[in-house]
VOBA-1610 file (N, C-alpha, C; in pm, whole numbers, padded with zeros to 5 digits, always signed):
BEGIN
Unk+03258+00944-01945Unk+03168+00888-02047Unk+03048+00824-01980Unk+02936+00873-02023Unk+02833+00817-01978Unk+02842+00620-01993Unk+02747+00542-01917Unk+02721+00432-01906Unk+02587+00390-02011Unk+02576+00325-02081Unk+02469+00306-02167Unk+02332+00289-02060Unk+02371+00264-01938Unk+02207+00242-01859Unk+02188+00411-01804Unk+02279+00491-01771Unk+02339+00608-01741Unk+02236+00745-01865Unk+02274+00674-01952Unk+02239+00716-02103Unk+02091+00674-02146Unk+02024+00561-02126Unk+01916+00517-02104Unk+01788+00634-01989Unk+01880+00613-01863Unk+01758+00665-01757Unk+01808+00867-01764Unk+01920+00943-01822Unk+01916+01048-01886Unk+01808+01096-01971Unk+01808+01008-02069Unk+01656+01040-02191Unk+01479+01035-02094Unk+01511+00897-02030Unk+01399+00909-01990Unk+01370+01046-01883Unk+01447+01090-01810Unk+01446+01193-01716Unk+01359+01283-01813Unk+01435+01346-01887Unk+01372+01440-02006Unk+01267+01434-02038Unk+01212+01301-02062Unk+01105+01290-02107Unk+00980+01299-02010Unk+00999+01294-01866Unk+00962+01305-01769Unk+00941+01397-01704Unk+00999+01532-01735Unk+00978+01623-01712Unk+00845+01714-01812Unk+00862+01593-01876Unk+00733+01685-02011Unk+00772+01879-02070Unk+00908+01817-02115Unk+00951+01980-02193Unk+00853+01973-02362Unk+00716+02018-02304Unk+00652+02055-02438Unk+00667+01945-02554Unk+00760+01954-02673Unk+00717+01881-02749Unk+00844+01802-02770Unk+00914+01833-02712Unk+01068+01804-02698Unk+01124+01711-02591Unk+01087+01600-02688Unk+01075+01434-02613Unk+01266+01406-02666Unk+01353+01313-02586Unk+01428+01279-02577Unk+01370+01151-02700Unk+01529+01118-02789Unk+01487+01054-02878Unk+01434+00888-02834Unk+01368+00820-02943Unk+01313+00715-02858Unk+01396+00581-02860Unk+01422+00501-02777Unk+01470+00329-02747Unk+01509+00333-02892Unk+01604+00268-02981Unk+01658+00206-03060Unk+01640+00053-03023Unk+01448-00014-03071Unk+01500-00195-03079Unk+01491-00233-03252Unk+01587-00161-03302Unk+01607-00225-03462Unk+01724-00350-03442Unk+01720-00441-03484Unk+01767-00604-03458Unk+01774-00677-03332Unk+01680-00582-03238Unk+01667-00682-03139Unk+01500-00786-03141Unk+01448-00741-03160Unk+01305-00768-03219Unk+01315-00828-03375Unk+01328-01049-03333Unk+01326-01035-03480Unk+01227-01161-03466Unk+01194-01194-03587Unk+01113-01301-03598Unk+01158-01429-03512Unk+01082-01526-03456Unk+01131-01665-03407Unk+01052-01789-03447Unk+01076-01837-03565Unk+00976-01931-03598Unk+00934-02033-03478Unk+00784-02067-03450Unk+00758-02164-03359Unk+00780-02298-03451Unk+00782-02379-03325Unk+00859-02527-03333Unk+00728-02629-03253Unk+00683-02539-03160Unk+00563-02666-03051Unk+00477-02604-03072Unk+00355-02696-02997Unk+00259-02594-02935Unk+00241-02627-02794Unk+00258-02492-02771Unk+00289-02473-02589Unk+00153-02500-02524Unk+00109-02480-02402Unk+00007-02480-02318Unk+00021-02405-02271Unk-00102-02309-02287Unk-00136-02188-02262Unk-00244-02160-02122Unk-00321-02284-02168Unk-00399-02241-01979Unk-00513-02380-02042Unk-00492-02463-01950Unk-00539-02629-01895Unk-00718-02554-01915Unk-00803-02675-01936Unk-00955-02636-01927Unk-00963-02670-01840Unk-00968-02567-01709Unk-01063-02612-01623Unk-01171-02472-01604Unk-01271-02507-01521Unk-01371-02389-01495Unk-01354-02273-01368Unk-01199-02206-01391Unk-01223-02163-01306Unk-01171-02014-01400Unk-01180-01861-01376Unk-01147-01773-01466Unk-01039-01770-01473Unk-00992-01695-01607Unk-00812-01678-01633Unk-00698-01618-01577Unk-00624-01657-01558Unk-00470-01585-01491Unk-00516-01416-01472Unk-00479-01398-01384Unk-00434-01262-01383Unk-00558-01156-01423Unk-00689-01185-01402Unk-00826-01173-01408Unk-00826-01028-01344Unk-00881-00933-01389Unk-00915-00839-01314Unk-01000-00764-01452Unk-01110-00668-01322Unk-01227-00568-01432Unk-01200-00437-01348Unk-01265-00329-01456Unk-01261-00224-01418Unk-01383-00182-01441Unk-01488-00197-01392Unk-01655-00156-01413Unk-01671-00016-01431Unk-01638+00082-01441Unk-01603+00226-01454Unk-01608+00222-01606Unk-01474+00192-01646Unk-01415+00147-01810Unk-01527+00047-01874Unk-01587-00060-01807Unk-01644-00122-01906Unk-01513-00236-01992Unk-01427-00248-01922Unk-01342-00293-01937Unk-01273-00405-01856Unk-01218-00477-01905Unk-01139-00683-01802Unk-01021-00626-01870Unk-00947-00756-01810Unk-00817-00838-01863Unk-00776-00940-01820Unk-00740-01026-01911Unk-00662-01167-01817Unk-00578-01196-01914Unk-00486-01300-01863Unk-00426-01402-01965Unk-00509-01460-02051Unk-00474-01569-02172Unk-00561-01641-02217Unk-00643-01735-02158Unk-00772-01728-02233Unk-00868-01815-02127Unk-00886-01969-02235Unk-00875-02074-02128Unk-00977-02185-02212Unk-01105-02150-02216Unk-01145-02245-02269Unk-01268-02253-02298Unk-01347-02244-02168Unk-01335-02342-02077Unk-01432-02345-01960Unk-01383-02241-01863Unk-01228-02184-01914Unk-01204-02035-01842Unk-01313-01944-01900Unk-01315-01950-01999Unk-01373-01858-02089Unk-01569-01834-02060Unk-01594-01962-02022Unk-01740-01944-01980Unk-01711-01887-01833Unk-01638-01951-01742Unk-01636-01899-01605Unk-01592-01774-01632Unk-01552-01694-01673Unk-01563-01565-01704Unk-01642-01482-01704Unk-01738-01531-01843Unk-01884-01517-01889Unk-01947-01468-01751Unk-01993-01584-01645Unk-02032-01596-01514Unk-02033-01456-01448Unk-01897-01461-01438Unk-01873-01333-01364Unk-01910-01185-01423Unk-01899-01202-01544Unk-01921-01091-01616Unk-02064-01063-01595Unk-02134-01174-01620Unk-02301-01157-01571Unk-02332-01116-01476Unk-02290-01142-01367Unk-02324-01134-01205Unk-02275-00975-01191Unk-02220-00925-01325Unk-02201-00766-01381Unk-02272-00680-01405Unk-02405-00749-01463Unk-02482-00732-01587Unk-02426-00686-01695Unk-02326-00791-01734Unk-02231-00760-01866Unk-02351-00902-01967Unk-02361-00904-02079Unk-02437-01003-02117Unk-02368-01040-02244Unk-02348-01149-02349Unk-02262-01203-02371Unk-02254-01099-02540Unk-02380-01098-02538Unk-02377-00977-02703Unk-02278-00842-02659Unk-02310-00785-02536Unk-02251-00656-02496Unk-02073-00708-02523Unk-02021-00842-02498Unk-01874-00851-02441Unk-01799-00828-02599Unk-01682-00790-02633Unk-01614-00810-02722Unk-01449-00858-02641Unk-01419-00952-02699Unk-01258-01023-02685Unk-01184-00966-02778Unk-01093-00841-02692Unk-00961-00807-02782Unk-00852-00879-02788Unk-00827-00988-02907Unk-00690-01036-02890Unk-00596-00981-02923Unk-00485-00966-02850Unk-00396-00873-02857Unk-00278-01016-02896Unk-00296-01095-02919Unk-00232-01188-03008Unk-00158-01243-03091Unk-00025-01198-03143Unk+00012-01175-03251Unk+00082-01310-03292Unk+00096-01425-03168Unk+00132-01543-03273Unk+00047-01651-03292Unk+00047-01773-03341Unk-00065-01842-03382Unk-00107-01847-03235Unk-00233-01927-03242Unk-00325-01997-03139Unk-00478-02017-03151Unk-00498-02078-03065Unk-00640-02188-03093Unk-00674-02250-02941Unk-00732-02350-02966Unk-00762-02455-02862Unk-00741-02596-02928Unk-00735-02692-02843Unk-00746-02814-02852Unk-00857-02859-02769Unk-00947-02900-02884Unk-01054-02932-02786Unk-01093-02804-02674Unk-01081-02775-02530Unk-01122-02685-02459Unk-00963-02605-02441Unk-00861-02711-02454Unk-00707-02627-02396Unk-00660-02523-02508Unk-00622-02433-02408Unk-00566-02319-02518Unk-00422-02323-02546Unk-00397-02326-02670Unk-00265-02381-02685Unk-00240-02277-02819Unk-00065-02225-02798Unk-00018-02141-02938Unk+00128-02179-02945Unk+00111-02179-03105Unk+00282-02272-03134Unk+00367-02166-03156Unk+00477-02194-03052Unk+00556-02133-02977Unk+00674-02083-03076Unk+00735-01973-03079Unk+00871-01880-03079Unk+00911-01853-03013Unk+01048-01846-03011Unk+01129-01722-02879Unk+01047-01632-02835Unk+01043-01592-02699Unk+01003-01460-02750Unk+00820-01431-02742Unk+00751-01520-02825Unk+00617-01550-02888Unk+00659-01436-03022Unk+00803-01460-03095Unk+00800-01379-03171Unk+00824-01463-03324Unk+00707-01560-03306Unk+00671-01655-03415Unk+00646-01544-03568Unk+00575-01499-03566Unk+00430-01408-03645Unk+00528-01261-03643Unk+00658-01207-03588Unk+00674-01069-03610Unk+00701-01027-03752Unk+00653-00919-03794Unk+00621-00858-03926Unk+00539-00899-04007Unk+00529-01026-03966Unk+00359-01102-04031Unk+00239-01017-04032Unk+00151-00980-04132Unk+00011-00902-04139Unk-00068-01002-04115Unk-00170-00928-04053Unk-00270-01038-03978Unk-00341-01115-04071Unk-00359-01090-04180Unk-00410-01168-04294Unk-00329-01300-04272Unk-00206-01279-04284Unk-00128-01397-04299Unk-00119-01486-04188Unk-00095-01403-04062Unk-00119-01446-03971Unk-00266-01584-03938Unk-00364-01479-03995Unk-00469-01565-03992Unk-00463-01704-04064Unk-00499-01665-04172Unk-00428-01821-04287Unk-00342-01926-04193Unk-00226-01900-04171Unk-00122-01975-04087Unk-00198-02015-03996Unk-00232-01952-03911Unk-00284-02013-03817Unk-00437-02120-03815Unk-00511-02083-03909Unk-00654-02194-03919Unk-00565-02288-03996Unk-00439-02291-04038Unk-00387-02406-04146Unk-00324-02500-04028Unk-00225-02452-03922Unk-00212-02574-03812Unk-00273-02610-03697Unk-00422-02510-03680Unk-00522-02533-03613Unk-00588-02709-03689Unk-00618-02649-03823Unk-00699-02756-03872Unk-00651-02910-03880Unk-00494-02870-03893Unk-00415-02986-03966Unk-00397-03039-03811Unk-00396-03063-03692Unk-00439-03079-03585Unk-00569-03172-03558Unk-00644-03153-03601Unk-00758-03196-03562Unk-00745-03348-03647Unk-00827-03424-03548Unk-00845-03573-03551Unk-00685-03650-03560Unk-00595-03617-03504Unk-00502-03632-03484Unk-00486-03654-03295Unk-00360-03710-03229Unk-00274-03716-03132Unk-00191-03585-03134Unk-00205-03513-03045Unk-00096-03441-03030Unk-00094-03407-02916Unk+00079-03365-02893Unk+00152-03312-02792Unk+00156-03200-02739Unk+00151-03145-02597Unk+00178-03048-02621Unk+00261-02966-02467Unk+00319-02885-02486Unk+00463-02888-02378Unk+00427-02736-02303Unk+00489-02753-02161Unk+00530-02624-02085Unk+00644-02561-02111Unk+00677-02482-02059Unk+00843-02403-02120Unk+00877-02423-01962Unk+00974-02547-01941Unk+01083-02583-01818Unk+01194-02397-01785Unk+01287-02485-01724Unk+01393-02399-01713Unk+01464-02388-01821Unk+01488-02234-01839Unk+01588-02177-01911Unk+01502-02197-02033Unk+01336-02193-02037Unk+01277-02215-02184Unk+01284-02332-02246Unk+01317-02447-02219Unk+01317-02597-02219Unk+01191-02640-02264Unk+01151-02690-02404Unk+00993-02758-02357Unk+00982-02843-02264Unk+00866-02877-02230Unk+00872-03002-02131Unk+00717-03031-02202Unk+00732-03171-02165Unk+00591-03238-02258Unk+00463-03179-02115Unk+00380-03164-02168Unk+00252-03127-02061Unk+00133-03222-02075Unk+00135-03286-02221Unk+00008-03379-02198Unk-00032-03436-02365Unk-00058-03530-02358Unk-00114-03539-02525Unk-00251-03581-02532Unk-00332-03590-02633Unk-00454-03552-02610Unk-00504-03600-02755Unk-00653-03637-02799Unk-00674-03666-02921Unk-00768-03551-02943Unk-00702-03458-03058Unk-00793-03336-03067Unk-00952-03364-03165Unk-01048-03365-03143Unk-01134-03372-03185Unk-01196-03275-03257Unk-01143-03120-03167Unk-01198-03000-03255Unk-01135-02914-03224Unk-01036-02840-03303Unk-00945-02726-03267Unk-00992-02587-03339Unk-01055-02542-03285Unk-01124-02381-03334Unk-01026-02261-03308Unk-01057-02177-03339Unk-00982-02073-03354Unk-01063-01941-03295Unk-00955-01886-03202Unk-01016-01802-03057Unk-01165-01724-03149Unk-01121-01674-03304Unk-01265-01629-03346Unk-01374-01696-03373Unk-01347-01840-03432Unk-01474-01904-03427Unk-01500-01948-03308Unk-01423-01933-03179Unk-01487-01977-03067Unk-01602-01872-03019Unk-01539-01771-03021Unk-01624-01611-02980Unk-01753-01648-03051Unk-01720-01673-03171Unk-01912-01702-03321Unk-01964-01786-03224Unk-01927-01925-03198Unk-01983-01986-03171Unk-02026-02002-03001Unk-01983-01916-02932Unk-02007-01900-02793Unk-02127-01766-02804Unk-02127-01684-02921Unk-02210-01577-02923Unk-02145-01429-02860Unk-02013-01434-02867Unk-01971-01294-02829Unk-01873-01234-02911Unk-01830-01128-02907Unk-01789-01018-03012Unk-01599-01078-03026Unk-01572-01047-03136Unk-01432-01060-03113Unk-01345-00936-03235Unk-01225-00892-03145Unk-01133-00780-03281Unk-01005-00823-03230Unk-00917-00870-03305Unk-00818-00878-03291Unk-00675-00784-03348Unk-00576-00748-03223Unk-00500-00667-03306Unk-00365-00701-03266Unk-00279-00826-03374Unk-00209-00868-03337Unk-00030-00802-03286Unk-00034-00820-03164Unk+00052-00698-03150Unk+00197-00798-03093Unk+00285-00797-03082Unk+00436-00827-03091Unk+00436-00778-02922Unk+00484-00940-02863Unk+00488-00907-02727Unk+00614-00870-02678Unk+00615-00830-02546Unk+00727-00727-02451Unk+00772-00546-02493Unk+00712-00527-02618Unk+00710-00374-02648Unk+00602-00303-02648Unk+00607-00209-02703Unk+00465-00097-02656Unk+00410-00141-02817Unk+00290-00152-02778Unk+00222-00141-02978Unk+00245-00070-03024Unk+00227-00127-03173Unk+00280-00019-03265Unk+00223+00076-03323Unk+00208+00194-03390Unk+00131+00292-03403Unk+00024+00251-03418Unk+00042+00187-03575Unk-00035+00138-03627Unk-00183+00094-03588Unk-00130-00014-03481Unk-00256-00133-03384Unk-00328+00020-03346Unk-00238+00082-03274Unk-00334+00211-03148Unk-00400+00253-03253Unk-00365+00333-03383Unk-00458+00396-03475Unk-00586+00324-03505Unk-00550+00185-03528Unk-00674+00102-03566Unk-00765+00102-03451Unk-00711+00060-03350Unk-00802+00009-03187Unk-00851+00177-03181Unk-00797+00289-03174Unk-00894+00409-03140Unk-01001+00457-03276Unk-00966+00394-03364Unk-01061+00445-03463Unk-01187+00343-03439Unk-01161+00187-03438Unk-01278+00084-03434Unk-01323+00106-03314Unk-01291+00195-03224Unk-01349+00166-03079Unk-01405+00292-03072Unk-01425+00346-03158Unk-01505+00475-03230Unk-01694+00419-03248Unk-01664+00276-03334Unk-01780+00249-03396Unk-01840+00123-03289Unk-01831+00112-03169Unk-01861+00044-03061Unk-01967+00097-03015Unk-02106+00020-02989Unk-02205+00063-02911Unk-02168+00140-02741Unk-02233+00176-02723Unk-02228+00289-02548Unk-02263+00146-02489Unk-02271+00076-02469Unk-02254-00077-02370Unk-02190-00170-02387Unk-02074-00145-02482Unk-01997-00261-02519Unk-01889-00291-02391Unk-01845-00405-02351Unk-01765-00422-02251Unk-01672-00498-02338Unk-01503-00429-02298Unk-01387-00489-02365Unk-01324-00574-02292Unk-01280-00692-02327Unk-01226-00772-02287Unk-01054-00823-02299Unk-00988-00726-02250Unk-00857-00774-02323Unk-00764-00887-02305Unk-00683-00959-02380Unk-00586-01042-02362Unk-00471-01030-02444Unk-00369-01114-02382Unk-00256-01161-02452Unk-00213-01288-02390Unk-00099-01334-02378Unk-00090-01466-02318Unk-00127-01511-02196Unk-00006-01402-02130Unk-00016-01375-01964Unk-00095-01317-01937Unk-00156-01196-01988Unk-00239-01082-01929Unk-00148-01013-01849Unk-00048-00964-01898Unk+00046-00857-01835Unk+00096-00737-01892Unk+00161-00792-01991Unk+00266-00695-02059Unk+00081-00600-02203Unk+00112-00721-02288Unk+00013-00629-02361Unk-00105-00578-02315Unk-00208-00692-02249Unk-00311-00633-02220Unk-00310-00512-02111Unk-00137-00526-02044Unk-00176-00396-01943Unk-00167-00239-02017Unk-00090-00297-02147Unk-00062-00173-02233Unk-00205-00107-02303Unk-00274-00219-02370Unk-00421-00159-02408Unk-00508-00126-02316Unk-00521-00168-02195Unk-00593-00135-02112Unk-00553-00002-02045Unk-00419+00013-02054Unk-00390+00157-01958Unk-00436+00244-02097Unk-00386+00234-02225Unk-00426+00284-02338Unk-00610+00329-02326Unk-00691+00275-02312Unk-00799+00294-02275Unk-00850+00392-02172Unk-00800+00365-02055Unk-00736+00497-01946Unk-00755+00551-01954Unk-00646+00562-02036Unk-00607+00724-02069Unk-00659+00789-02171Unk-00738+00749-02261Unk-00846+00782-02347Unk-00944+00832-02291Unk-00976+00811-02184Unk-01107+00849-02116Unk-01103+00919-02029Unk-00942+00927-01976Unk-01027+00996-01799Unk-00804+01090-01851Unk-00807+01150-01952Unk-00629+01201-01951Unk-00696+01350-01877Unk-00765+01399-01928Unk-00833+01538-01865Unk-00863+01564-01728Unk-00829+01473-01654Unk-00882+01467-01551Unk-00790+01430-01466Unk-00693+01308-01478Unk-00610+01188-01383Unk-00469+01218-01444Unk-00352+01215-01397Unk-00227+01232-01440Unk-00191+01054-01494Unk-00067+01059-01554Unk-00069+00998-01614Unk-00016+00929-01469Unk+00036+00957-01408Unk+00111+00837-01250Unk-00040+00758-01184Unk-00139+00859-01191Unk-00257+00802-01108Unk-00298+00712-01194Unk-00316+00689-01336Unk-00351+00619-01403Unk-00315+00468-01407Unk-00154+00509-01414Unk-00071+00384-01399Unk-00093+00307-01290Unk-00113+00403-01202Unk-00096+00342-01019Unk-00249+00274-01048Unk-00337+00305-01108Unk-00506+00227-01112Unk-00477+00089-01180Unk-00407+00100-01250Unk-00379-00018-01388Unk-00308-00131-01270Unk-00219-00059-01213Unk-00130-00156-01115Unk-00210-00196-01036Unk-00309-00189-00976Unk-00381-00174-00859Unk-00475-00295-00899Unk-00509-00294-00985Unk-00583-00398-01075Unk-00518-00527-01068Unk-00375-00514-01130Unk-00324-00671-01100Unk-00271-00650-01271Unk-00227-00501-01302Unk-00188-00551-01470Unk+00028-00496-01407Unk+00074-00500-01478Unk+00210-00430-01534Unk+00240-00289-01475Unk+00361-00270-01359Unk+00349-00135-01345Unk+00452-00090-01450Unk+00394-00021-01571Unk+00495-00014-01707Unk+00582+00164-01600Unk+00560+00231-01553Unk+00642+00337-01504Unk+00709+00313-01452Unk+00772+00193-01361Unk+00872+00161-01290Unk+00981+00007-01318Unk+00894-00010-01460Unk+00983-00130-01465Unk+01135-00146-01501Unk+01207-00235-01459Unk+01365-00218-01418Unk+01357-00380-01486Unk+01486-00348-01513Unk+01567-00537-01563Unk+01712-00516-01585Unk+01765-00600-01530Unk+01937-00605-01522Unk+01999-00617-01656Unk+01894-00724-01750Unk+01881-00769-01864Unk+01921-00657-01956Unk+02024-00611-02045Unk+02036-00534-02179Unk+01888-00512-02238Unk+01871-00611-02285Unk+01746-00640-02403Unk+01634-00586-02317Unk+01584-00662-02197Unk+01437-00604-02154Unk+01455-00448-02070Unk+01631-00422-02044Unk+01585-00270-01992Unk+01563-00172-02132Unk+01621-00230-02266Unk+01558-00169-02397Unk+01418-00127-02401Unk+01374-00258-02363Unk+01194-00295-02420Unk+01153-00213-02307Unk+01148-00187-02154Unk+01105-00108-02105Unk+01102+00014-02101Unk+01245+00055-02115Unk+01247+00199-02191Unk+01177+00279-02302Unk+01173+00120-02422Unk+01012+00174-02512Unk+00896+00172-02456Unk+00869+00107-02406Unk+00705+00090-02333Unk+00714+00250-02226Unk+00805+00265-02186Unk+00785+00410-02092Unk+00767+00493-02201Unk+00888+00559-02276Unk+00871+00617-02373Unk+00754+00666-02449Unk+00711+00548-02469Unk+00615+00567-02569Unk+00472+00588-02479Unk+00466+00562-02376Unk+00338+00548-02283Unk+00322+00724-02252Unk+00437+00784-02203Unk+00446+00898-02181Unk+00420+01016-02301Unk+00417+00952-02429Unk+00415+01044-02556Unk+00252+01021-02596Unk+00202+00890-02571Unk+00098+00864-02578Unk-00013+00952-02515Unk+00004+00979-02385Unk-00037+01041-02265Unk-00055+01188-02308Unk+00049+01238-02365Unk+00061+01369-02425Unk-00044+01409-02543Unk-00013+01295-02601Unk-00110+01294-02746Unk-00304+01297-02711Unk-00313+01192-02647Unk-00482+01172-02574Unk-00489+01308-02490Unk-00400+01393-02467Unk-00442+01509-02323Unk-00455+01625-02477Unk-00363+01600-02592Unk-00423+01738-02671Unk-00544+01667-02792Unk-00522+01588-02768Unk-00635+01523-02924Unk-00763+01529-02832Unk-00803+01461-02683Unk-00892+01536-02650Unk-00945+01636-02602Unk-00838+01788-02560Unk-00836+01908-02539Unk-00876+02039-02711Unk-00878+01899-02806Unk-00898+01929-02940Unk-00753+02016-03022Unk-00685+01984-02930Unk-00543+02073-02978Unk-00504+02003-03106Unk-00520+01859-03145Unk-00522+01804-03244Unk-00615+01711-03275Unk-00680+01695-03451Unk-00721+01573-03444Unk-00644+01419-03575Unk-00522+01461-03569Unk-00420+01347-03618Unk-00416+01223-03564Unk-00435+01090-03662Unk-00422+01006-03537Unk-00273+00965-03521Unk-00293+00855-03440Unk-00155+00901-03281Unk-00005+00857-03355Unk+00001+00781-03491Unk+00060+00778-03631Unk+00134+00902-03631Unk+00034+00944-03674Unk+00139+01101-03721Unk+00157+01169-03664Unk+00068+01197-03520Unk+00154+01274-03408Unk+00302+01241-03363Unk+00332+01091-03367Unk+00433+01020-03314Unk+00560+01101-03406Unk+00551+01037-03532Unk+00642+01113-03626Unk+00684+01240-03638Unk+00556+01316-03564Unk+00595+01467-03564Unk+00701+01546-03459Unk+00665+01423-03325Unk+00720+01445-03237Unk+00796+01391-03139Unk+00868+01300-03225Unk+00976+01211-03195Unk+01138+01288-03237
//
């Protein structure tokens, strides 16, 4: 009898071999992925002026990524982006975001779930609402706000009298640069859905727009939209390993080799391969013109 990890890296083999359209079926995460209402608000990255976690550009792409930035991350950014000739109208901030968050004053702070799986199945409408409602209710207030200790522990990080807690889009208005957000559910691959939206709006983008992606860390999602981008542009050309190996090279997620002892995250990696590899397939015939479905209904067709 096979071993369920046995049974796991079997499918993926298959799928790895690229037999035409005949993908091994995909990860089963139905009840592992569930909502986690937040309880704090965590600290996300201290204001100081220096750029964000895990910072890297790809001047080719027209394309960054980092973790979340404060505010004075967020101008020291700017900086660099200039010394680009990236200029602040050209930049757009993809938040790849999907549970609340804001700033306090300059600190970037989002109230926390397991997981960051505060907001899952939440529509961003709602999402939104929720979130300018304990952004606002915040302001002119004392508040707390905590690191995640061992074993996920809050730990207090600092309290602070918020004077003005904006919200990552009115920060973008009011800093003067572009913002789209597509709130996506962290440690899995996005969901059709987000990709359908992000390749259609990134349709109606000027020829100088520079993308900026994030998620908390700047790992897991933004390495997913950013390799997503990739491979949009250069699948005709670069295999999907060289691609990955560029993304890695950068300082994002090597999603082709990731391993975890963990049940649950060797699940979630198995989707993120999965689906990265079907993806890959889809961008090599949608721009070979073999199809023009978006990546929605290819998925369904060929799952």
């Amino acid at each position: 009898m096979l071993t369920w990890k046995k049974t796991v890296a079997f499918g993926l083999v298959l799928v790895q071999l690229g037999l035409g359209s005949a993908f091994a079926a995909a990860p089963d995460l139905s009840g592992l992925v569930v909502r986690e209402p937040g309880t704090f608000w965590r600290l996300d990255a201290a204001n100081k002026p220096e750029v964000p976690r895990n910072y890297r550009v790809d001047e080719s792409l027209r394309m960054s990524g980092s973790a979340q930035p404060s505010v004075l991350a967020l101008t020291a950014m700017l900086h660099d982006l200039h010394k680009r000739g990236v200029t602040p109208q050209q930049l757009v901030l993809v938040d790849l975001r999907q549970e609340d968050h804001g700033f306090f004053n300059g600190t970037a702070v989002s109230w926390y779930g397991k997981d960051n799986w505060g907001n899952v199945g939440r529509s961003e409408a709602w999402i939104t609402k929720d979130e300018e409602k304990r952004l606002t209710a915040a302001e002119e207030k004392n508040m707390t706000y905590y690191d995640l200790g061992k074993k996920k522990v809050p730990v207090p990080a600092g309290t602070t009298y918020v004077a003005i807690a904006p919200t990552e889009e009115q920060l973008a208005s009011i800093m003067g640069i572009g913002y789209k957000r597509f709130p996506s559910t962290d440690h899995i691959w996005p969901a059709a859905s987000e990709i359908d939206q992000f390749l259609a709006w990134s349709q109606t983008l000027p020829k100088d727009a520079w993308l900026h992606f994030h998620c908390e860390a700047g790992v897991g999602r933004t390495t997913a939209f950013m390799t997503i981008w990739d491979i949009w542009h250069n699948v005709q050309k670069d295999s999907l390993e060289s691609i990955c190996a560029r993304e890695t090279a950068l300082g994002g997620q090597d999603i082709l080799h990731l391993t975890s002892k963990n049940k649950t995250k060797e699940l979630e990696n198995a989707d993120k391969q999965y689906h990265l590899r079907q993806f890959y397939e889809y961008a090599k015939a949608y721009q070979s013109g073999q199809t023009q479905e978006p990546w929605s209904a290819y998925l369904q067709q060929h799952s």
